[in-house]
Each structure stands twice: as C-alpha cells, then as structure tokens.
TORKOL-4160 file (C-alpha; in steps of 0.2 Angstrom, whole numbers, padded with zeros to 4 digits, m for minus):
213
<pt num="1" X="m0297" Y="0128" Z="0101"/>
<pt num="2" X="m0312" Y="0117" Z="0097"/>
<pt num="3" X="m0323" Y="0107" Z="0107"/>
<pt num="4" X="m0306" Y="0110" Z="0123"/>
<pt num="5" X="m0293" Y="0102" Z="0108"/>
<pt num="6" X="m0281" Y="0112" Z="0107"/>
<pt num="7" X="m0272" Y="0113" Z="0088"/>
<pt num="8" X="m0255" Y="0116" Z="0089"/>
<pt num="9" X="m0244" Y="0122" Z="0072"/>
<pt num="10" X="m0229" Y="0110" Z="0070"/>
<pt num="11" X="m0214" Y="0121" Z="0064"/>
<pt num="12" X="m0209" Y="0122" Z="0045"/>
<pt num="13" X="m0191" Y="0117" Z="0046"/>
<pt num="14" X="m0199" Y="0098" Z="0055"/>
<pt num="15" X="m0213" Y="0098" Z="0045"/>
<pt num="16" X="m0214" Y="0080" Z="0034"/>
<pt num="17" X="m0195" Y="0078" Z="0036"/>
<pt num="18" X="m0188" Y="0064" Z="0046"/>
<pt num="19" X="m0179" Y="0073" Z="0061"/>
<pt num="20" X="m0159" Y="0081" Z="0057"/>
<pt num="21" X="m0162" Y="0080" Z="0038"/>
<pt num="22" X="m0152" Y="0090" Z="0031"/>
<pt num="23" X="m0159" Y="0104" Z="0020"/>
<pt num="24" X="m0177" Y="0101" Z="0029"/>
<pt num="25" X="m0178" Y="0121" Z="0035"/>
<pt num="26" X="m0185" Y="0124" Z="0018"/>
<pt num="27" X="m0200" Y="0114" Z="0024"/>
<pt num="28" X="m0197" Y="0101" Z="0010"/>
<pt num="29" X="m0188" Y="0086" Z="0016"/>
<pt num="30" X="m0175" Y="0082" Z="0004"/>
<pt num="31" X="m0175" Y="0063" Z="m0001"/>
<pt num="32" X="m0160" Y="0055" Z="0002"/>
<pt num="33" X="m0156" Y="0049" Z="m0014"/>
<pt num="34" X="m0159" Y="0066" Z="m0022"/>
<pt num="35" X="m0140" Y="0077" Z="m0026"/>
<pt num="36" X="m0136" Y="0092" Z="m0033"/>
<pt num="37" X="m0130" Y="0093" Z="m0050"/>
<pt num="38" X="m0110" Y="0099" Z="m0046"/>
<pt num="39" X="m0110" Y="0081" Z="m0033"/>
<pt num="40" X="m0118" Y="0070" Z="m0051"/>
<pt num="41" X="m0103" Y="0081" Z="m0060"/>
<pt num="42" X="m0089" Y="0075" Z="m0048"/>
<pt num="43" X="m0094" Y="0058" Z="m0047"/>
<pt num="44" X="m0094" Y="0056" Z="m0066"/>
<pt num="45" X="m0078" Y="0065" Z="m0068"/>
<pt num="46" X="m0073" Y="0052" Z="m0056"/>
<pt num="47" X="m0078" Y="0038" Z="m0065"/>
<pt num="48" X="m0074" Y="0043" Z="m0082"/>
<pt num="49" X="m0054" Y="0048" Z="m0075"/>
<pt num="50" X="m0040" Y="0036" Z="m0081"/>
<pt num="51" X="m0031" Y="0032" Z="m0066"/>
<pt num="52" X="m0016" Y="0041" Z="m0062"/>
<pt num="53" X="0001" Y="0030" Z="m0065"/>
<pt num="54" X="0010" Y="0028" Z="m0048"/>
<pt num="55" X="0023" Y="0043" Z="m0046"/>
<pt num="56" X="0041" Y="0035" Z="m0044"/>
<pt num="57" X="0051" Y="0047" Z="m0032"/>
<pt num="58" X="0066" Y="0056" Z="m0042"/>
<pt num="59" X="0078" Y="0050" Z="m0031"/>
<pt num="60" X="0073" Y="0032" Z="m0034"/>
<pt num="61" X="0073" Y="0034" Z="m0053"/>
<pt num="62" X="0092" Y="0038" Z="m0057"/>
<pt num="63" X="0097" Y="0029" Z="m0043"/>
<pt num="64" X="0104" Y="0013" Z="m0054"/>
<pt num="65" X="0111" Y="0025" Z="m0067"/>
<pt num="66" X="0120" Y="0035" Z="m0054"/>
<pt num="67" X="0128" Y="0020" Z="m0047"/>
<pt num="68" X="0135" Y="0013" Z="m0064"/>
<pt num="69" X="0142" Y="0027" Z="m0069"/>
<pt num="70" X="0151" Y="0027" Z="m0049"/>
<pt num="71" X="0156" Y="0007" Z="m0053"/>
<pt num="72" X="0162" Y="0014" Z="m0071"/>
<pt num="73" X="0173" Y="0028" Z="m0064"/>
<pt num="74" X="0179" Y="0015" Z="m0050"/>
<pt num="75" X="0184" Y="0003" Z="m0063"/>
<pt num="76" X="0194" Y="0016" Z="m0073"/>
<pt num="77" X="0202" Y="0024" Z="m0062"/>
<pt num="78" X="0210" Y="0005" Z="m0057"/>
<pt num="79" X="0214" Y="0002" Z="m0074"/>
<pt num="80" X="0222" Y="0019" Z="m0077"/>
<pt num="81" X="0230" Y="0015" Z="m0056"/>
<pt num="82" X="0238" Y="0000" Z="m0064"/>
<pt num="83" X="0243" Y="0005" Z="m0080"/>
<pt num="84" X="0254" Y="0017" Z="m0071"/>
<pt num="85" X="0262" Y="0007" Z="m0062"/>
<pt num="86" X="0269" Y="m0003" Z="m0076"/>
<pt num="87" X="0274" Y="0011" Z="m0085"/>
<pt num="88" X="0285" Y="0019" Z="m0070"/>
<pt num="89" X="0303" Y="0021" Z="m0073"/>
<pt num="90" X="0313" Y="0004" Z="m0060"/>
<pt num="91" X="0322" Y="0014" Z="m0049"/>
<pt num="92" X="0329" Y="0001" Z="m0042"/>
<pt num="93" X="0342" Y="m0012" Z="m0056"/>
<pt num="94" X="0336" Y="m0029" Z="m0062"/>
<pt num="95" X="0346" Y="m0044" Z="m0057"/>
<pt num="96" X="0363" Y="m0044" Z="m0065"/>
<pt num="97" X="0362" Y="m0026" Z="m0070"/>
<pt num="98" X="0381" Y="m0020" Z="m0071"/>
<pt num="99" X="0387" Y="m0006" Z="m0058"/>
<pt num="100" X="0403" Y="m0006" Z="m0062"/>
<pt num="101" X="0409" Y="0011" Z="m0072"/>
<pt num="102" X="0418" Y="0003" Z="m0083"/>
<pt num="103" X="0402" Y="m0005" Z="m0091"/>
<pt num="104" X="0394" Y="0008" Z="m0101"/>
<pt num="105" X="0379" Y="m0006" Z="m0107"/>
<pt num="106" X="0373" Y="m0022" Z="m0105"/>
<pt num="107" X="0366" Y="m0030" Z="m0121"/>
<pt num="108" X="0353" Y="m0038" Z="m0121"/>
<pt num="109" X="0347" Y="m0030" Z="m0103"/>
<pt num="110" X="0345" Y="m0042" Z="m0090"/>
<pt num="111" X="0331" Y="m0052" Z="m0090"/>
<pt num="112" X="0325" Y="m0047" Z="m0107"/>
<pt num="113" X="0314" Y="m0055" Z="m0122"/>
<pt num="114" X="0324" Y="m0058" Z="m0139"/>
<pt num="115" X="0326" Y="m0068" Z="m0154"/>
<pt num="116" X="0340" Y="m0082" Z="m0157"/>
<pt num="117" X="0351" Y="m0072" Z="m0168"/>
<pt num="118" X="0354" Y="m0057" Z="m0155"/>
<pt num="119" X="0369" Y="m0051" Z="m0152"/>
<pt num="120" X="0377" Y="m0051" Z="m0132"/>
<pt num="121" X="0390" Y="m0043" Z="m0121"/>
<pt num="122" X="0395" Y="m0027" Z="m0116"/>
<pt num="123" X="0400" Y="m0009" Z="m0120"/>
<pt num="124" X="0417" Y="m0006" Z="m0109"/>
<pt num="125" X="0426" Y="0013" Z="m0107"/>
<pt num="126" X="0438" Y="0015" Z="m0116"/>
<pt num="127" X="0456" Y="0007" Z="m0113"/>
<pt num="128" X="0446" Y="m0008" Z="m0106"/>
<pt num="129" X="0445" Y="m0028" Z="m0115"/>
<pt num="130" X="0437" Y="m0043" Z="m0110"/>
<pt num="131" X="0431" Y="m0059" Z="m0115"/>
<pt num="132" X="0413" Y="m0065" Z="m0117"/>
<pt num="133" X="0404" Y="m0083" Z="m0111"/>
<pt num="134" X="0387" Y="m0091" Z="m0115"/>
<pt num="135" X="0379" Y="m0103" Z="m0107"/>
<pt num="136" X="0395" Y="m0109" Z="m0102"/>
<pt num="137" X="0403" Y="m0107" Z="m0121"/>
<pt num="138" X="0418" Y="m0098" Z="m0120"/>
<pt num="139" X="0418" Y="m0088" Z="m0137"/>
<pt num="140" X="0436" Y="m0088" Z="m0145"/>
<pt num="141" X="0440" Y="m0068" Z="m0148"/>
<pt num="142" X="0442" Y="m0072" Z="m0168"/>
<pt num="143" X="0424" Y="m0075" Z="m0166"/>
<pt num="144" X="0418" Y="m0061" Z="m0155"/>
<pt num="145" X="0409" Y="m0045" Z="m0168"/>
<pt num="146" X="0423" Y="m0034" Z="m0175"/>
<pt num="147" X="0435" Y="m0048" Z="m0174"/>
<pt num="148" X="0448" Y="m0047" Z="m0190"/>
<pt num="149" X="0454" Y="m0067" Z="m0191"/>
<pt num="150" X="0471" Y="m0070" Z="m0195"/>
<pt num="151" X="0475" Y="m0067" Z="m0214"/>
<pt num="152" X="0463" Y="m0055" Z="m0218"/>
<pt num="153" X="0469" Y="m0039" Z="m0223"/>
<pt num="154" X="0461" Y="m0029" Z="m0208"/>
<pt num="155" X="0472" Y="m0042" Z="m0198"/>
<pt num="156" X="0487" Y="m0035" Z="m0188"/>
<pt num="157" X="0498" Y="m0048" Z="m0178"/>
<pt num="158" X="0505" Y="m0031" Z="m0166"/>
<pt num="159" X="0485" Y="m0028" Z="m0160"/>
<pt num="160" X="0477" Y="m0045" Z="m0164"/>
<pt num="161" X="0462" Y="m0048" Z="m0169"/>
<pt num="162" X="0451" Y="m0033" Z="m0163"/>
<pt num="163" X="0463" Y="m0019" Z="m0162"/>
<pt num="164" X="0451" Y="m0004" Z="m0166"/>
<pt num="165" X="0435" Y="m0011" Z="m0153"/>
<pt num="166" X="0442" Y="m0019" Z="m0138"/>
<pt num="167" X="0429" Y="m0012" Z="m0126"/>
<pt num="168" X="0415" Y="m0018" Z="m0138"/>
<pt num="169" X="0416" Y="m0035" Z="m0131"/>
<pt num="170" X="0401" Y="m0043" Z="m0139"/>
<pt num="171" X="0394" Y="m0059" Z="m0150"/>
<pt num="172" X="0382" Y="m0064" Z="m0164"/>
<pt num="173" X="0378" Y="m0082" Z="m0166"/>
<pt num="174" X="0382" Y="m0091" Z="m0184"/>
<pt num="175" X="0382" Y="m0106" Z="m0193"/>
<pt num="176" X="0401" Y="m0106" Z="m0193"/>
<pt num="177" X="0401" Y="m0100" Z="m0174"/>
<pt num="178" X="0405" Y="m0110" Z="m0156"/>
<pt num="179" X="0384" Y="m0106" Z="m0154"/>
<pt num="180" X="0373" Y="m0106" Z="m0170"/>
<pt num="181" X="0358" Y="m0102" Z="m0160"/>
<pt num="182" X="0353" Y="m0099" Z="m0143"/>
<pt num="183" X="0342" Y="m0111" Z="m0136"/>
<pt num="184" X="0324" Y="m0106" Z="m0132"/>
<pt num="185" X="0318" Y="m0101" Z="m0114"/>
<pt num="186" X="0332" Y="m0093" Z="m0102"/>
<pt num="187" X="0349" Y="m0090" Z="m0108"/>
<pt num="188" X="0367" Y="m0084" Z="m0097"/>
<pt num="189" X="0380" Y="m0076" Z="m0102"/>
<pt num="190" X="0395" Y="m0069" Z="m0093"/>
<pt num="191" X="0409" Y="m0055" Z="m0098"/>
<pt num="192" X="0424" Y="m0054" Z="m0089"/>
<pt num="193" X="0433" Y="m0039" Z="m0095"/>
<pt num="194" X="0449" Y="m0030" Z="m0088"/>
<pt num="195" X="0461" Y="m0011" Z="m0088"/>
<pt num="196" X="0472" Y="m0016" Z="m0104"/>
<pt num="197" X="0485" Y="m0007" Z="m0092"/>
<pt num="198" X="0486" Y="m0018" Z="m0080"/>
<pt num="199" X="0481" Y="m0037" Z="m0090"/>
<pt num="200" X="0470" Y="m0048" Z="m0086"/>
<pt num="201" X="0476" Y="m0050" Z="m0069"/>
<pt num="202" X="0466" Y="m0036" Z="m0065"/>
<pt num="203" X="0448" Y="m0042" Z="m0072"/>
<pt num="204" X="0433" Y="m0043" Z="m0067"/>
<pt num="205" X="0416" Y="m0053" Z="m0071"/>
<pt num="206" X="0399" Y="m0046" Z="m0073"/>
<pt num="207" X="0386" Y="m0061" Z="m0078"/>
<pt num="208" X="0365" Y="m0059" Z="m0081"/>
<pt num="209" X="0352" Y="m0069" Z="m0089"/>
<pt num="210" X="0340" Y="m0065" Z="m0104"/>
<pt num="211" X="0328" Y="m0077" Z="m0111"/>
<pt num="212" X="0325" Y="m0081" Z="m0128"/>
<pt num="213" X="0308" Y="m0085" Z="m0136"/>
C-alpha cells in the first residue's frame, strides 16, 4: 500500500484474456483464430475428401430385378397352365362321335382337318354292312374302297361286290367316281349300316362333319 492506494494482483487465469476464453488459466489468452494442429489436420482431410456417393438401401437395389423375375415366372406358369389344357385327353365325345358298338371307328374323326383326296366312313364289327353318303351323294357300293365291280375276276355274283370287307364301309374320291374331290371348308357324311342277319330293315345311321382345307 502506497500513499492509502491499495494494489490488488489480478489472478492469472483473467489476466489479458477477455472473460470465459477458453484455455486463458495458462495466463495467456489464446486468440480466437489460433487452432491446434489435429483441428488444421481435420479440416483439410475434410476438404481434400471426395464426397461420398449416396448409399442405395439393399432392399431398394434388387427390388426391379426381383419383380421381373416374379412377372417371368407368372407368365410361364400361364403358358405352361394353357398348354395343358390343350393337350388333356376330351373325355367327353365331339359332335357326331359314334356310340354305337357296332362302329369300331369313325374316319376321318368328327370335326377333323384333311385333304381332298381322304378317304370316309366307318369301321363296323364284324357280320355288319352299310352304305356310305356324302354331302348328300349317295355312293353306289361298286364304288365304295374294296369294291370288286362286276366282271373282274375278284367279282362274285353269290357275295356281290364287297364279299370279303362288308363292315369296311368307306370311300376315296376319283376322277371316275360320284365325287372327284371334296369341296373345301365343311364336309358331311353319313353311314347307315345294318346286322347282315337281319337286312337292312334293321339299320341304323351315324352322320358327322369334317372339314376340308
């Protein structure tokens, strides 16, 4: 104390320092824009840095693939779905399909493709004959397939004309036949056929359709 002035010794930590600034306790204010070597390392590492590429989420990355593959699978199992279809067995018969016993087969099959020169009609059990018609022909039996005509030595006048294939009651057509050709698009024929036994009193008619391209 001098002259009643009293000198009082400011403390270290305040001394030249604005108040609160950090790291002042030393007794050195540090200046604001003063760092420490790791903080001028971080922020040039931060600067230097490519920037990251923005992380699509798995999930969201196969998502697209995964539902093609689905629409694929979706798609062939239809197709396959369909194409079994077609290829089941018809339990039920076409339209015109014989069920009589007496008809073993029906040639061509009802509602068949074929080609103008196929041959028609039926197979009968044996002991059976008949007679065939298309599209409203009547086909004489000379002209019928197996048909001996009259003066050729396979012809017999005690069996007629077709004495060894009477159930093969069928026809071809010819230039010198009652149809040369079948007419394109959809064609009918009908086959009455009968117990040789008992005649033609006894028969019975089995008609269908086939079409011709």
């Amino acid at each position: 104390m001098m002259g009643g002035v009293a000198f009082v010794e400011a403390p270290i930590g305040l001394h030249n320092g604005p108040a609160g600034t950090p790291g002042c306790s030393s007794g050195v204010a540090r200046h604001p824009a003063m760092t420490e070597p790791s903080d001028i390392r971080s922020a040039s590492d931060s600067a230097t840095r490519p920037a990251s590429a923005p992380v699509t989420p798995i999930g969201d990355r196969w998502k697209w693939p995964r539902r093609l593959v689905m629409l694929g699978a979706l798609v062939l199992g239809l197709a396959f779905s369909i194409y079994a279809i077609d290829r089941a067995p018809d339990t039920g018969s076409p339209p015109g399909a014989a069920t009589d016993p007496a008809i073993v087969v029906q040639t061509p099959s009802p509602g068949a493709h074929v080609v103008r020169q196929t041959s028609v009609g039926v197979e009968l059990q044996p002991g059976y004959d008949g007679r065939i018609t298309v599209d409203g022909v009547e086909i004489p039996e000379d002209q019928m397939d197996g048909a001996a005509p009259a003066g050729s030595p396979a012809y017999d006048v005690r069996y007629g004309v077709r004495p060894n294939n009477k159930q093969h009651v069928s026809f071809t057509p010819g230039e010198d036949k009652v149809v040369k050709r079948y007419r394109s698009g959809e064609v009918h024929v009908s086959v009455r056929f009968w117990p040789i036994a008992q005649g033609e009193a006894a028969s019975k008619t089995v008609s269908w359709a086939y079409f011709v391209n």
